[in-house]
C-alpha positions in Angstrom: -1.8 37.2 17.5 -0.2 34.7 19.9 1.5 31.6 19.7 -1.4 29.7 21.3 -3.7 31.4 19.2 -1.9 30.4 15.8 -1.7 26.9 17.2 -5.5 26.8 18.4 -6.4 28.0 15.1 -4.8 25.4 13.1 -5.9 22.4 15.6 -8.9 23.8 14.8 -8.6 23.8 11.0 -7.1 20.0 11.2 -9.6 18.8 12.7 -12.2 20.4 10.0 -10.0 18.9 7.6 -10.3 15.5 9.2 -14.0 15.9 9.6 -14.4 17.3 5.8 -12.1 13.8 4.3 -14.5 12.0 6.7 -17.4 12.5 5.5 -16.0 12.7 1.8 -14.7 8.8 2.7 -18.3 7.3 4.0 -19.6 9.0 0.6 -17.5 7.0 -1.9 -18.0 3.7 -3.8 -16.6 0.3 -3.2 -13.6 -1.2 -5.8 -12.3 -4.7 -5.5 -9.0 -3.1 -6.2 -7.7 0.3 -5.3 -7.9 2.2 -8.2 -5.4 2.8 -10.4 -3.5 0.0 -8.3 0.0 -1.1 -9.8 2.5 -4.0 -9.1 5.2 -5.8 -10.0 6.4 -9.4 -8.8 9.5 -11.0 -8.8 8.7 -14.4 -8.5 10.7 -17.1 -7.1 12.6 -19.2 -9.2 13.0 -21.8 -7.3 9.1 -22.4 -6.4 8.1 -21.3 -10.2 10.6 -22.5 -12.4 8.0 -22.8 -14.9 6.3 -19.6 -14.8 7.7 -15.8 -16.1 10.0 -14.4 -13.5 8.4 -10.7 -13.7 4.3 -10.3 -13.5 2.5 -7.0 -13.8 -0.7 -6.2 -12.3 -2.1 -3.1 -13.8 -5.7 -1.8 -12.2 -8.3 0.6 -13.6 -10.0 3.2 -12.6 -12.9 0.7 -11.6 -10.9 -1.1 -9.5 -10.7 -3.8 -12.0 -7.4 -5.7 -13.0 -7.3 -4.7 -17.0 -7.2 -1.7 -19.0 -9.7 1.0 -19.4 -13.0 0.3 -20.3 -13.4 1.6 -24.0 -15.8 4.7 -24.1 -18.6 5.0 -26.5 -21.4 2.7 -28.3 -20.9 -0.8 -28.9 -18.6 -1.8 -25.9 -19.3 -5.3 -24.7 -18.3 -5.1 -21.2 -18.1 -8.1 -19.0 -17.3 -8.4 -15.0 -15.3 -11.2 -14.3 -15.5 -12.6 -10.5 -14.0 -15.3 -8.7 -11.2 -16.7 -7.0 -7.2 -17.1 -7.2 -8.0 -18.6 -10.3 -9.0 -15.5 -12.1 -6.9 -13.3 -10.3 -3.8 -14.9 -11.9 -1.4 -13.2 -9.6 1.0 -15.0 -10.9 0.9 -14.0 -14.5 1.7 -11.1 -16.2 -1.6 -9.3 -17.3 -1.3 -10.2 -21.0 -0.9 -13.9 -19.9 -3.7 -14.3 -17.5 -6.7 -16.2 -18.8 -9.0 -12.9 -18.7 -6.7 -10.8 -20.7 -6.2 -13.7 -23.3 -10.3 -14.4 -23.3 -10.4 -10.7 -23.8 -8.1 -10.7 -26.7 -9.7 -13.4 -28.4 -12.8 -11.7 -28.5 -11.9 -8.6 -29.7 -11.1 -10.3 -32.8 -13.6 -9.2 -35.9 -15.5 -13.0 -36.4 -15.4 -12.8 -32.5 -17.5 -8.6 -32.5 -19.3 -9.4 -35.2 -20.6 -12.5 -33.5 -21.3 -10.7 -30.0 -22.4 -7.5 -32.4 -19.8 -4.9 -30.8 -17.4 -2.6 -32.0 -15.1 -3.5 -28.2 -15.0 -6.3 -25.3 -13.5 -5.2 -22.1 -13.1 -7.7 -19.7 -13.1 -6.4 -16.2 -11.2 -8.9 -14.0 -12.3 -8.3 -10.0 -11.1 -12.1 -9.5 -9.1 -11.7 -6.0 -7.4 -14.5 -4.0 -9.4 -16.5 -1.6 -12.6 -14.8 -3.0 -15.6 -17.6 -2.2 -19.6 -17.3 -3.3 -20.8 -15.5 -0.5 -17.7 -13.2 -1.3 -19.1 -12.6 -4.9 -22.7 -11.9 -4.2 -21.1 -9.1 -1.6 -19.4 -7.7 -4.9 -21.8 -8.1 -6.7 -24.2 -6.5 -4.5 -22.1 -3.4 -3.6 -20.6 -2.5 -7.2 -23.3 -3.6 -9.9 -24.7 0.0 -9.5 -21.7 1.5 -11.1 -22.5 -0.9 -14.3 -25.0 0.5 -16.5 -25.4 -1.7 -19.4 -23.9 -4.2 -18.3 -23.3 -6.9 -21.2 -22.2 -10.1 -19.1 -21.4 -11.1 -15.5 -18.8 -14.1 -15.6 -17.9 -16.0 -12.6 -15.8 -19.2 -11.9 -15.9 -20.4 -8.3 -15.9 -23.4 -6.6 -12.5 -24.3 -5.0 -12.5 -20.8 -2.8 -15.9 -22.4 -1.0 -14.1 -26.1 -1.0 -10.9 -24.5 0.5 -12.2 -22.4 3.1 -14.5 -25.1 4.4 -11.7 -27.6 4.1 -9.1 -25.4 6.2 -11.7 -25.1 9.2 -11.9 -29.1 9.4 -14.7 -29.5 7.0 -17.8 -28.8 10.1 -20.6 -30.6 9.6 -22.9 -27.0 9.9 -21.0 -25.7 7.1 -20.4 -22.5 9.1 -17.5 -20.8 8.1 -16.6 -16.9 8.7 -18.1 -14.9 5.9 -15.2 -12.7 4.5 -14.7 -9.1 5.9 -15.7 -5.6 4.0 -11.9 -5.1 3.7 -11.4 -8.6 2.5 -13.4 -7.9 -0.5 -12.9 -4.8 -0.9 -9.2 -3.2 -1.4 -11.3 0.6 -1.4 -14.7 1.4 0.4 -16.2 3.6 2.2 -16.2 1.1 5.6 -13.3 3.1 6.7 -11.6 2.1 10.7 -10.4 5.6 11.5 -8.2 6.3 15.1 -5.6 8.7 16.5 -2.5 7.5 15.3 -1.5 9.4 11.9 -1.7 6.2 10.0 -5.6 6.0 10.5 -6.7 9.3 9.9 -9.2 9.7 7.1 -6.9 12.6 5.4 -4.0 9.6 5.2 -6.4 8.0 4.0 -7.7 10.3 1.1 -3.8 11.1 0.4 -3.0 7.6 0.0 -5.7 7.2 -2.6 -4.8 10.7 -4.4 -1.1 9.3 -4.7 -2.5 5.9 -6.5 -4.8 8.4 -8.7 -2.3 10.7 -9.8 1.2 9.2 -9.3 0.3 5.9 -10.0 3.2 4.3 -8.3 4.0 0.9 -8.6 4.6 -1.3 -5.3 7.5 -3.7 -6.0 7.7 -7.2 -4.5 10.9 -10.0 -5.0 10.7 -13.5 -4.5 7.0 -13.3 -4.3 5.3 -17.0 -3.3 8.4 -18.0 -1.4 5.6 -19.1 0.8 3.7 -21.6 -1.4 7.6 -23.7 -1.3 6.8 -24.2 2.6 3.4 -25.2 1.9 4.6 -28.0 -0.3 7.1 -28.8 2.4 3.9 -29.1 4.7 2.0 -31.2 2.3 4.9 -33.8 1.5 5.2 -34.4 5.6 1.8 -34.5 6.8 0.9 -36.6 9.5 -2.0 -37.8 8.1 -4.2 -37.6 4.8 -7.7 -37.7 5.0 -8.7 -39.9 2.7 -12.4 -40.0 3.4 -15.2 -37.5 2.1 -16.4 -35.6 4.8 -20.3 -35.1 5.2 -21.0 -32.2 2.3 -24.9 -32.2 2.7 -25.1 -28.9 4.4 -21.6 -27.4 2.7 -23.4 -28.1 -0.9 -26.6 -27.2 0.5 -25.8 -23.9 1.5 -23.1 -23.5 -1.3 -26.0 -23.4 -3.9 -28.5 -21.0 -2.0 -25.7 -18.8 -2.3 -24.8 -19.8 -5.4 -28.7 -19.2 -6.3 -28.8 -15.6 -5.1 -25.2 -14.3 -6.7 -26.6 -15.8 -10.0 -29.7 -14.1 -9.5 -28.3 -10.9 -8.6 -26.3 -11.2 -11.7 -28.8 -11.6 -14.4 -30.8 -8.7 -12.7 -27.7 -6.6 -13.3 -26.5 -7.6 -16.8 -27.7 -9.1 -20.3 -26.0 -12.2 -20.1 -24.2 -14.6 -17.3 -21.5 -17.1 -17.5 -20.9 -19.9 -15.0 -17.3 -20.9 -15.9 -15.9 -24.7 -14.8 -12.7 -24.7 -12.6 -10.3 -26.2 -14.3 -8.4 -28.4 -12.2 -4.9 -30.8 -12.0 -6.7 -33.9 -12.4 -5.1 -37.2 -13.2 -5.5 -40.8 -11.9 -1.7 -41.0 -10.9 0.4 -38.3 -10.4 4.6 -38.7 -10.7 6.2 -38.0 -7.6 7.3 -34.2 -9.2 3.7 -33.2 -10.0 2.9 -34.9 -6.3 5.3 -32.0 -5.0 3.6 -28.9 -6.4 0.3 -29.9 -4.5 -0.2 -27.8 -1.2 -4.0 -27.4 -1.3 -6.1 -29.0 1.3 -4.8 -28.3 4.8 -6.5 -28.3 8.2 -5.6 -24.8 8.2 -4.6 -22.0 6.4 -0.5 -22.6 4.8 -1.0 -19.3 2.9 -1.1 -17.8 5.8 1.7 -19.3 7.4 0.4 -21.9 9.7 1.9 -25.4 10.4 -0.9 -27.5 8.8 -0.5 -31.1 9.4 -3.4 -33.1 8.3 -4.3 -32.5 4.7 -7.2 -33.6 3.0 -6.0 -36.4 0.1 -6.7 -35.0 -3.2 -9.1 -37.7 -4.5 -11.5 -36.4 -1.2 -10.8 -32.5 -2.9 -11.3 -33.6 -6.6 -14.4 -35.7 -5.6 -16.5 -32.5 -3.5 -15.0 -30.2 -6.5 -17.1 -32.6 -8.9 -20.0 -32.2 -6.2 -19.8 -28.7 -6.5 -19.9 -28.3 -9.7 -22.9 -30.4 -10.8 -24.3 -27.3 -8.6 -22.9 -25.3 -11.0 -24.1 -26.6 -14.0 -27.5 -26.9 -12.2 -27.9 -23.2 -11.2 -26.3 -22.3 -14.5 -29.7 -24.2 -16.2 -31.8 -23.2 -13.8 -31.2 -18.9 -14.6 -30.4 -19.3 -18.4 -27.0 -18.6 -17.6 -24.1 -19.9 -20.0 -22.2 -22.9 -18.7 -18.8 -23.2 -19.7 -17.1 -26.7 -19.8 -13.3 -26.8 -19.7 -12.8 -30.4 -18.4 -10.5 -31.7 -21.1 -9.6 -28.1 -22.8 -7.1 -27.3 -20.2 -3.9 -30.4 -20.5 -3.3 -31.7 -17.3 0.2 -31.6 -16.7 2.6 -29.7 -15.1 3.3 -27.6 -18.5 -0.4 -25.8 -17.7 -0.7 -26.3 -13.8 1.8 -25.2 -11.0 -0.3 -27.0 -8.2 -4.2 -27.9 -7.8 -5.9 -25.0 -9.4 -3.4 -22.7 -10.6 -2.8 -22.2 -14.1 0.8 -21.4 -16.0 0.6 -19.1 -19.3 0.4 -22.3 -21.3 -3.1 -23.9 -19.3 -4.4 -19.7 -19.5 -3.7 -19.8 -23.2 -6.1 -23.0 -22.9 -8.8 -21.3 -20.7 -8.8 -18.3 -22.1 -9.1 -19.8 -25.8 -12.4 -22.2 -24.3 -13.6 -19.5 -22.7 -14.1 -17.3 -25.7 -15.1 -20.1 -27.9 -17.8 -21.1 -25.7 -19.2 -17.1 -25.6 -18.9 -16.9 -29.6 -20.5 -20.4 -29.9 -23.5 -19.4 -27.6 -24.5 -16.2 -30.0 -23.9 -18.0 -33.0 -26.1 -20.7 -32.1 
């Protein structure tokens, strides 16, 4: 046997290899997270000085940020979807909101109330994640829930925030978000010729997360969000007027209509949870200078936003948006849970806008699983 002929032969074989994790690829599910996903932040001292300086992130094998789901009879498991919010990137997973809700509730008044033996809250909140975003979700992974107990969802500020960064159009059109945007695994795979974009990479890189489990390691994470206040404090100019929302909150409840609709096809129970948010009729010059929310333009993502939006104009289309809320939560049966006044506003719960510090998770968390307990009790 020659040289060539060895060589020929194992092209050959490669590229039945390539073909083979192909085709294995396009046949998978799709996972918010990658499964068994792991990491761990260092955060920033000087733009969190309030927060905890290490934050894990542990995934499941259902792509969800938590633990396990428990196996057997009597689990109560919920799906929890929304934005940055629920995420909580920037707590450690016992801190964050869902994992304290989740704790709460697997307390025995709290089981015997929901009549279950185990709650697991799934958490597939991920940053940036709008309405549209969570009926794609929903849509693509509620097959993989059988027995679903509850869908949760608290949205509202992804929608605001995406339609505020692209100058607020009258149309309300704004790019829907990507396959890969919502999904961190699916089967929507770009494959090419360079080694990094074969599908066998591919299928390596996800054996790695499934059996090694490594953890991807980040230091001075947010760094970014200290420019973004920089951008904020030296605007050019503050919009201090409401923009025209009629087709923004039109649209914003059709969709908000069909992602609650899918959900109650595809679980027992569904909860429409209230953003908390920052709110207070005047704000001390330090709280002023955690706010970075509400640029023409995306900050996050590094660009040199100049006009911002005032906060009164984002607080009062926030309020706008969530009498939608409350209105589709009535409409579908759906649980409504109000937070306005359970979460202190103050820079002991908030670290900008939205974002919530152990202490205002501790809060959430707590009114989240009261208003749950209080619903079956009633």
């Amino acid at each position: 046997m020659t040289v060539g002929t060895v060589l020929l032969g194992l092209a050959a074989l490669g590229i039945v290899a390539e073909l083979a994790a192909r085709a294995h690829l396009r046949s998978t599910a799709y996972f918010v997270w990658p499964r068994f996903y792991r990491r761990v932040i260092e955060l920033d001292r000087e733009t969190f000085p309030q927060m905890p300086s290490t934050c894990w992130f542990h995934g499941n094998g259902d792509g969800e940020r938590g633990g396990e789901c428990p196996r057997g009879p009597g689990v109560h498991r919920v799906l929890l979807l929304g934005g940055s919010t629920v995420e909580s990137s920037m707590n450690d997973q016992p801190q964050s909101w869902p994992a304290q809700a989740e704790a709460l509730l697997n307390r025995p008044e709290a089981l015997a109330a929901l009549g279950a033996a185990r709650v697991h809250v799934g958490n597939v909140g991920r940053s940036g994640m709008d309405v549209p975003g969570c009926g794609f979700v929903l849509e693509r992974t509620l097959p993989r829930y059988p027995g679903l107990a509850a869908v949760w969802m608290m949205i509202g500020p992804g929608d605001l925030m995406r339609w505020l960064e692209a100058g607020a159009p009258v149309d309300s059109e704004v790019p829907p978000l990507d396959v890969h945007r919502c999904f961190g695994e699916n089967p929507e795979v770009e494959f090419g010729l360079h080694p990094k974009r074969w599908a066998i990479t591919t299928v390596l890189k996800r054996l790695r997360l499934t059996v090694i489990r490594p953890v991807e390691r980040r230091d001075k994470a947010g760094r970014w969000m200290l420019k973004a206040r920089q951008l904020r404090r030296n605007a050019e100019r503050f919009i201090t007027e409401v923009p025209d929302t009629t087709k923004f909150l039109a649209r914003f409840e059709q969709d908000l209509d069909a992602a609650v609709r899918r959900a109650c096809a595809g679980a027992r129970e569904v909860v429409l949870v209230r953003q908390p948010v920052f709110r207070k009729d005047r704000y001390t010059p330090e709280e002023e200078a955690l706010l970075w929310n509400g640029g023409i333009g995306n900050a996050y993502r590094g660009a040199e936003v100049k006009v911002f939006y005032s906060t009164e104009v984002i607080l009062a289309v926030l309020d706008r948006i969530e009498e939608i809320v409350r209105r589709v939560a009535d409409r579908h049966g759906a649980l409504f849970v109000e937070t306005r006044g359970r979460v202190t506003p103050g820079t002991e719960s908030f670290y900008d806008h939205f974002h919530l510090t152990p202490h205002g998770a501790e809060q959430l968390g707590r009114c989240v699983a009261e208003a749950v307990v209080a619903a079956r009790r009633r």
